[in-house]
C-alpha positions, 0 to 999 in steps of 0.5 A: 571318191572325188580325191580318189580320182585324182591319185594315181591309179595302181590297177595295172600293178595289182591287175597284171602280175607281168606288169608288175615285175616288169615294172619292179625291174625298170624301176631299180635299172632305172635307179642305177641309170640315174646315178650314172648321168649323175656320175658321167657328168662329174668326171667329165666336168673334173676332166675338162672343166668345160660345159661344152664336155658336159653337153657332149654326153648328150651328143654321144647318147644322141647319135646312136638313138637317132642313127639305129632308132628306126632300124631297131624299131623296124627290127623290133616289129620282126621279132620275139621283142621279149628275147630282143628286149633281153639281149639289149639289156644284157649289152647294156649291163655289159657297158656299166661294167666297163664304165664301173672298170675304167672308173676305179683304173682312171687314166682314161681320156674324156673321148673314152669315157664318152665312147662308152656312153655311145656304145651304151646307147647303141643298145638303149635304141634298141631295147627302148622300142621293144619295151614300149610295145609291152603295155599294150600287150600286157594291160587292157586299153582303158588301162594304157593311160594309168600303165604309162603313168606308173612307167613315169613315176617309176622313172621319176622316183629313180630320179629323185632318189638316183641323183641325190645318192649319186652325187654322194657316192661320187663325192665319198666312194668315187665315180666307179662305185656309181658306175658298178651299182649300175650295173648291179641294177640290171639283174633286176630289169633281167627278172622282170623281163624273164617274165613276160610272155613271148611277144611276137609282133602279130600277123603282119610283121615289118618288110625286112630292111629300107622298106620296113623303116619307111612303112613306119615313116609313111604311117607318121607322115600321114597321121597328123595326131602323131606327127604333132605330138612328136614335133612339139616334144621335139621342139621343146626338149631341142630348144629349152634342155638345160641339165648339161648345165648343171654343174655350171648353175651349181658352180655358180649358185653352190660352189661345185659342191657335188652333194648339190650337183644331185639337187638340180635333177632331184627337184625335177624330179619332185616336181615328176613324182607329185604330178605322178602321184595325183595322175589322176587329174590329167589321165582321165582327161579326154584330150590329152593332146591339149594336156600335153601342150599345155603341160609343154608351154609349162615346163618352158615358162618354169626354165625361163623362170630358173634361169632369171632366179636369183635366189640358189633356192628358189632356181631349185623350186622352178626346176621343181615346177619344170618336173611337174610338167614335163611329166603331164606332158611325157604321159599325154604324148605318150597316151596319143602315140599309144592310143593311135598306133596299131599294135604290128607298128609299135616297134617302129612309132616306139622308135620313133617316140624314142628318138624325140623323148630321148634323143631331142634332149640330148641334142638340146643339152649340147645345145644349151652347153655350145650357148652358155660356153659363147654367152652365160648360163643364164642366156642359154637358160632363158633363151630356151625357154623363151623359144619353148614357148614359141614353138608350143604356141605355134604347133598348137595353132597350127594343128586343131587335131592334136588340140582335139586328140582323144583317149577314146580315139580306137588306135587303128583310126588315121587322121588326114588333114593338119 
């Protein structure tokens, strides 16, 4: 019973068939997202040879996510966000698509390829707050936990597998393959979305426009619960992302051999699927704000770790470590959000969680590319990390409620005070 406890728990999957398809679909989109990030960098660095470029993905993901976010989110919280949901995807799979065609035709400059990446972002910030609103709708409260951690190690199995694979198709079939499998994926997102019921956001919709964004805002600025857990993720992800690092590392430690380029985020993505599969020992934890800083303090002493390895192998087995926390930490901050947030604003705290989860590890990839370009890889790697650790430590000194956050908190209650 004891060890039972400490495995995921799949009753959401066998409770709510909604659920389910809906997490098929993510799952395989997921995939094929996966392959892409995988695809976009090579090219890049086989243009430009530039980590720089490399981190410029980041970049271009980044401006559209924080630029429309919380418009999206304020739309998201106005809307049917099945039907908005559906249309963002189907803009997605369109960019995928034009990916996949410029990739077999070639001849297209580094700034075009990136231009695509935006354009795709344009519509992730708007289809990633309309999924997060689905699991509370879809799963009892005493099920949001286990929900989420399913969600995570959904993504992490795309990322063990999509990445590896990735590395291969590019390596034998070219970058237009990965791109097209992409955009295959997507029919699969469309079914399980197909699927839902009709998710309107409830009796008090947002106010259109300016105002509705800044209800969303105020509701932040006066929930210190929620305001930490995105600043510490902010934080972290901003200071210590390493992977437009990658081919650089791979360059150095493997030869830039694509085939290993894959490697670097299938071992985080490892680490994510053994923290995944034994959820239990986390997710049933009262305090999930003390589980996230801690799981945050983790991932920033494993990066500092890779960076100083001098062993190729052993630098694989740290990012290993890293995935393992990041993924306690992503489905705690995610439980608090969730757990604090009422269901006519989960558009707006989606969106917001989005641009942090997202956004701040694209800034901090381009980050990491701009310090290794003016110092080494291995200055840009332990540095970040090393400031990780710093601004975890001081968020969580600073805020005794995040330290004291717990599942049991009823998702209208606001707290007051740091």
């Amino acid at each position: 019973m004891g060890l039972r406890r400490t495995l995921i728990d799949v009753t959401p999957l066998r409770s709510s068939p909604p659920f389910r398809r809906l997490w098929i679909g993510q799952t395989l989109s997921g995939f094929g997202s996966q392959m892409t990030l995988v695809a976009v960098m090579f090219q890049l660095w086989q243009m430009t040879k530039s980590p720089t470029w490399t981190g410029a993905v980041g970049l271009a993901q980044a401006i559209p996510l924080v630029a429309l976010g919380l418009w999206a989110g304020s739309l998201v919280d106005r809307v049917d966000r099945r039907a908005f949901y559906l249309l963002t995807t189907g803009g997605q799979a369109a960019c995928s698509l034009l990916l996949a065609l410029q990739g077999f035709l070639g001849h297209v400059p580094a700034v075009g390829v990136l231009g695509l990446v935006a354009l795709q972002s344009c519509f992730v910030a708007g289809g990633g707050p309309a999924s997060r609103t689905f699991i509370p709708r879809l799963l009892p409260t005493h099920q949001i936990a286990a929900g989420l951690a399913l969600r995570r190690i959904a993504f992490q199995g795309a990322m063990l597998l999509g990445p590896a694979l990735g590395g291969l198709l590019v390596g034998g079939l070219g970058v237009g393959a990965c791109y097209l499998i992409d955009a295959m994926t997507f029919v699969a997102a469309f079914h399980g979305a197909c699927g839902l019921p009709p998710m309107h956001p409830g009796d008090a919709p947002a106010r259109p426009g300016l105002r509705g964004v800044l209800d969303g805002l105020a509701f932040l600025g006066r929930t210190p619960v929620i305001r930490a857990a995105l600043l510490t993720d902010l934080a972290t992800t901003v200071l210590s992302m390493p992977i437009s690092l990658f081919p650089l590392i791979n360059g150095q430690r493997f030869d830039g051999d694509p085939r290993t380029l894959g490697l670097f985020l299938t071992a985080i993505a490892v680490g994510g699927m053994v923290a995944s599969l034994f959820s239990g020992t986390f997710t049933r934890v009262p305090r999930p704000g003390l589980i996230m800083l801690g799981g945050s303090a983790a991932w920033g002493a494993a990066l500092t770790l890779f960076g100083m390895a001098a062993n190729a192998w052993a630098g694989l087995v740290f990012l290993v470590i890293a995935g393992a926390a990041d993924t306690v930490s992503v489905v705690s901050r995610s439980t608090v959000v969730q757990r604090h947030t009422p269901q006519e604003l989960l558009g707006r705290v989606g969106a917001a969680e989005q641009i942090v989860g997202q956004a701040g590890p694209d800034i901090g990839n381009m980050r990491a590319g701009l310090v290794a370009d003016a110092t080494s890889g291995t200055a840009a790697l332990v540095s970040g990390g090393l400031l990780c650790l710093g601004a975890v430590a001081m968020v969580g000194a600073t805020t005794a409620r995040l330290r004291g956050s717990c599942t049991s908190s009823p998702a209208h209650a606001v707290s007051e005070g740091p």
